[in-house]
C-alpha positions, -999 to 999 in steps of 0.1 A, spaced: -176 19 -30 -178 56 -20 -180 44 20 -148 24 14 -131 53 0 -138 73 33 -128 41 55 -96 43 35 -93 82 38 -99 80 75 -75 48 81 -48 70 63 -57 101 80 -50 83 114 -16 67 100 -7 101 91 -17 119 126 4 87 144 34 94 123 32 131 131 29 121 171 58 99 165 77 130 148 69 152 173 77 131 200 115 126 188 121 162 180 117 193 197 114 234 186 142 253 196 145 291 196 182 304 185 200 329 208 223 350 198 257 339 194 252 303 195 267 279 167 253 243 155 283 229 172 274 248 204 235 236 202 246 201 189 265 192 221 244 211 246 216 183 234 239 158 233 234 153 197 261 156 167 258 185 144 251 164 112 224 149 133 213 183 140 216 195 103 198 162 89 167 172 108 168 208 97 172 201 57 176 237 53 208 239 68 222 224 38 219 255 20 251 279 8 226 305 15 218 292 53 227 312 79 218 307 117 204 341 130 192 346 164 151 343 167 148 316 139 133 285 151 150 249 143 138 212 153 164 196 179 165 155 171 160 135 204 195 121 210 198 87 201 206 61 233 244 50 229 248 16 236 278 18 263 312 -3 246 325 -29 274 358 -13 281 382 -37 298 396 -26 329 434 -10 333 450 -39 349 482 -46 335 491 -17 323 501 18 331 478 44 348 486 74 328 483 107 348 480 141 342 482 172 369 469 205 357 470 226 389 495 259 400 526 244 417 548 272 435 558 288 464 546 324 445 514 329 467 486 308 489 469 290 456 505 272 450 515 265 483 480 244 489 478 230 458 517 214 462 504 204 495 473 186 474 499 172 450 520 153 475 493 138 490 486 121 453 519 111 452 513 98 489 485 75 473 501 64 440 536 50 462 507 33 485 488 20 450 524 7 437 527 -13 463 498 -33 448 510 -35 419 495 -5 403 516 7 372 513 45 375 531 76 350 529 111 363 530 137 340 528 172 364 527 205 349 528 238 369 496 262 357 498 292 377 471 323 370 484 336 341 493 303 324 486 295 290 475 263 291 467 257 255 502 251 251 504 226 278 475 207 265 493 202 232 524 185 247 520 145 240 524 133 277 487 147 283 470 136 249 475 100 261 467 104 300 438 84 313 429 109 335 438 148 348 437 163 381 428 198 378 427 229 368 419 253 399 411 287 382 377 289 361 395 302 332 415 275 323 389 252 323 370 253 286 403 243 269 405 215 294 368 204 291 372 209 252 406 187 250 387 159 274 359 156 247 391 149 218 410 129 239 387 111 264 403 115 290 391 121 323 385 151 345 390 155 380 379 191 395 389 191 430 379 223 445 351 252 435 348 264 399 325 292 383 306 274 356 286 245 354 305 222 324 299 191 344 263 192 333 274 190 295 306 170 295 307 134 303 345 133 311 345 156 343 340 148 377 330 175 400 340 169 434 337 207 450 297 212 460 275 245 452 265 258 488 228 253 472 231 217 467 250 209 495 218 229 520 197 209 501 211 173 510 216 186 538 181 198 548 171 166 537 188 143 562 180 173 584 141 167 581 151 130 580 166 128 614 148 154 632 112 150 621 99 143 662 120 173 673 111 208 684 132 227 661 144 263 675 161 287 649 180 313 668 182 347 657 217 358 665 215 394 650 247 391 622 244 415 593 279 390 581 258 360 581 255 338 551 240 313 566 207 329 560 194 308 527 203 277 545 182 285 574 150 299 552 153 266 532 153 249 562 121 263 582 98 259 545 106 221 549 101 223 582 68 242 577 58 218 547 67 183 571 43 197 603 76 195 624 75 214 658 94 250 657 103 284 669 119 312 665 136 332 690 166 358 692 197 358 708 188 394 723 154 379 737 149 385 771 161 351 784 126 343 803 109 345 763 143 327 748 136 297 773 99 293 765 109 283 726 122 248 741 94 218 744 100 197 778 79 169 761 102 168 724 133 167 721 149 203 711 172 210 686 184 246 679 200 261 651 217 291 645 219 315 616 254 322 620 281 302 617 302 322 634 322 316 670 310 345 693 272 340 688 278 301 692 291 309 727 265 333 736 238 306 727 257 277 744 258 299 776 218 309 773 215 273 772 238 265 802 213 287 818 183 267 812 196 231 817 202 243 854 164 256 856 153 229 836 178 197 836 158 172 820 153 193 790 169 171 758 192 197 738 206 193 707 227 215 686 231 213 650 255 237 634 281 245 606 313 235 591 330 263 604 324 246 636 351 223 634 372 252 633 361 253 672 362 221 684 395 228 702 376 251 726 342 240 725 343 198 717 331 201 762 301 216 747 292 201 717 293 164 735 270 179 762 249 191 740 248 159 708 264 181 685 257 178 642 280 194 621 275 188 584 306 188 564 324 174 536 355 161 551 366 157 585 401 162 597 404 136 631 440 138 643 434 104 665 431 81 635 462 57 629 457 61 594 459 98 598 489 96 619 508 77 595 507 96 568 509 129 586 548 113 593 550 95 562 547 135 545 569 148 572 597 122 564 594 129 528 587 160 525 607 176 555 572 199 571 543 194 588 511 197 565 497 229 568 471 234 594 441 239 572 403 222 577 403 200 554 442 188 551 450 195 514 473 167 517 450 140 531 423 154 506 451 145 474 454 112 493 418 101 490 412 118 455 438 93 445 429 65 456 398 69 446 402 73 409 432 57 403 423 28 421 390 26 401 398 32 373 423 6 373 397 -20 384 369 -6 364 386 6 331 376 42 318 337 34 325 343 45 359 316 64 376 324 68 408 289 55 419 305 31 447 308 52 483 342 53 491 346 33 530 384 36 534 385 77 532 409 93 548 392 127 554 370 133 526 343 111 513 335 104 478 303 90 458 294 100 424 262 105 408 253 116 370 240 148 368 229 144 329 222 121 303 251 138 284 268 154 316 298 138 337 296 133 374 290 153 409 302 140 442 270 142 463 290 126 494 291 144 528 289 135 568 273 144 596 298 148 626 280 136 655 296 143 688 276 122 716 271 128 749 291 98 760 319 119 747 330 103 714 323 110 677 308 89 654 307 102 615 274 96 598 282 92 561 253 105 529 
């Protein structure tokens, strides 16, 4: 009898161990900073606050207070089954535009420029029968757009395009979490909401992730090369963590490299290039004077050494050029990454830069990317799915039919919204035409 009591004992205190596992495996310890609130820790872990309070009983005292230091058990947040939304068609698109539309200063003029493009794609859209309502409100600097957001034309938009300064954007991330409607951030913001907030998608890329995607289809493409990173002795240069980032994975892949300088006597520049591999050199500026100096050294050494196989991979800021150097960049298989290309020879370009002029009596302002054409593809892209798709939406679907400026969404979270991770390679061949390798 005593030896069953122990098998008993010890079958319970297994149970009892398993069930703590469990416990601990759907719950974590969290340390409280200071300043935050149960609503602010609730969302960040994509949990609701009386989930948060049921797991910390203590909370339920008059007594409690939440003090920074204190530890408190975080639920694991609970899988929510995704509700079939029917798509949008048949009824009316309802859209909202958040941005600073004036003639006060630079910030206004482009983003009126980004706004007719929109309007560009929604007259296209109706023409396929797309029911659309536009509901645009001017948000300069100094707006308060708490006011704006309270104005019943925006509490029932589907989606919002906007805003373009930082500080506008928590009462527009906050009123997308009430409302559900969706956020479109078009250009570069400070902050990282899009990792916390379903509703947003971030179009703009941090420099950091867009060197890393495009290191990666760097080491991809050029893994049999000799790579040769030029010094070219720029103290402006901030092209410096993309080119460090790019010799470690270089390093870590075995891949052929030097490293020379642009003030290297020319006899020790032209020993860094391989006549066995393929060469591609990079600089670590982006800028035009140091690009021609380079393209001239290597003028130089195609005429001592003509079978040599030259590549040159560069910046965005490259494109700026192209009017005086696209000779050189076919001759030598030029790469520019980017994430939108402006080509003046497309039809579908040309059409719509005299569709704006007809409308809109000007030319679109001569800026890489075209803020027009970029309006033009944001919307077609979102209005167009989310009329197909229904507010489910992600965006995950590469967009072919881009104008200038590709898009293809991916979740950053389990509780966050959506990045585009899009971008191109510009490849300028030696048979001088351009093809655009799209990520």
């Amino acid at each position: 009898m005593r030896i069953l009591r122990y098998i008993f004992f010890f079958l319970a205190l297994i149970v009892a161990t398993l069930v703590v596992a469990q416990d601990k495996k759907d719950q974590d310890l969290y340390k409280v900073k200071k300043g935050e609130t149960l609503y602010g820790i609730a969302t960040q872990n994509g949990i609701t606050v009386d989930e948060l309070i049921q797991a910390n009983p203590e909370m339920t005292s008059p007594d409690f207070k939440l003090k920074k230091g204190v530890y408190i058990t975080i639920p694991k947040a609970t899988p929510k089954v995704q509700e079939k939304v029917p798509a949008l068609k048949g009824q009316t698109l309802k859209v909202g535009i958040v941005l600073p539309l004036h003639d006060d200063d630079g910030d206004g003029r482009r983003m009126a420029e980004y706004y007719r493009g929109i309007l560009m794609a929604c007259d296209d859209l109706k023409k396929d029968g797309i029911s659309l309502e536009i509901n645009t409100y001017n948000t300069p600097q100094d707006c308060q757009i708490d006011s704006i957001l309270e104005k019943s034309a925006l509490k029932s938009a589907n989606i919002i395009f906007g805003p373009l300064y930082t500080k506008q954007l928590p009462s527009l991330t906050s009123y997308a979490r009430a409302s559900g409607s969706k956020i479109v951030i078009p250009f570069s913001i400070n902050g990282n909401d899009v990792a916390t907030n379903s509703n947003i998608y971030q179009i703009h890329k941090s420099p950091t992730l867009f060197n890393e995607n495009v290191v990666k289809q760097f080491i991809a493409r050029f893994k049999d090369s000799n790579v040769i990173v030029v010094d070219c002795q720029d103290a402006t240069s901030d092209k410096g963590a993309f080119t460090s980032s790019l010799r470690k994975k270089i390093e870590e892949n075995g891949i052929s490299n030097k490293i020379t300088s642009i003030i290297s006597p020319y006899e020790s520049f032209k020993q860094a290039f391989s006549e066995t591999s393929p060469n591609v050199v990079v600089l670590n500026t982006g800028r035009s004077p140091e690009l021609n100096k380079v393209i001239a050294r290597l003028d130089s050494i195609l005429i001592d050494k003509p079978t040599l196989e030259i590549t040159l991979f560069g910046y965005t800021e490259w494109l700026m050029y192209e009017k005086h150097n696209k000779a050189k960049f076919f001759k030598y298989d030029t790469y520019v990454p980017t994430n939108a290309y402006y080509n003046p020879y497309s039809s579908k370009v040309k059409a719509l830069e005299e569709k704006y002029q007809k409308w809109f009596k000007s030319d679109m302002m001569e800026y890489l990317p075209r803020f027009a054409l970029t309006g033009y593809d944001h919307g077609m892209f979102f209005l167009k799915g989310l009329y197909e798709d229904g507010m489910p939406f992600t965006g995950s679907e590469q967009d072919k039919d881009f104008v200038q400026t590709p898009l293809r969404f991916t979740r950053v979270s389990s509780i966050g919204g959506y990045q585009n991770m899009a971008f191109l390679f510009v490849h300028y061949n030696r048979n001088n035409t351009i093809s655009l390798i799209n990520f």
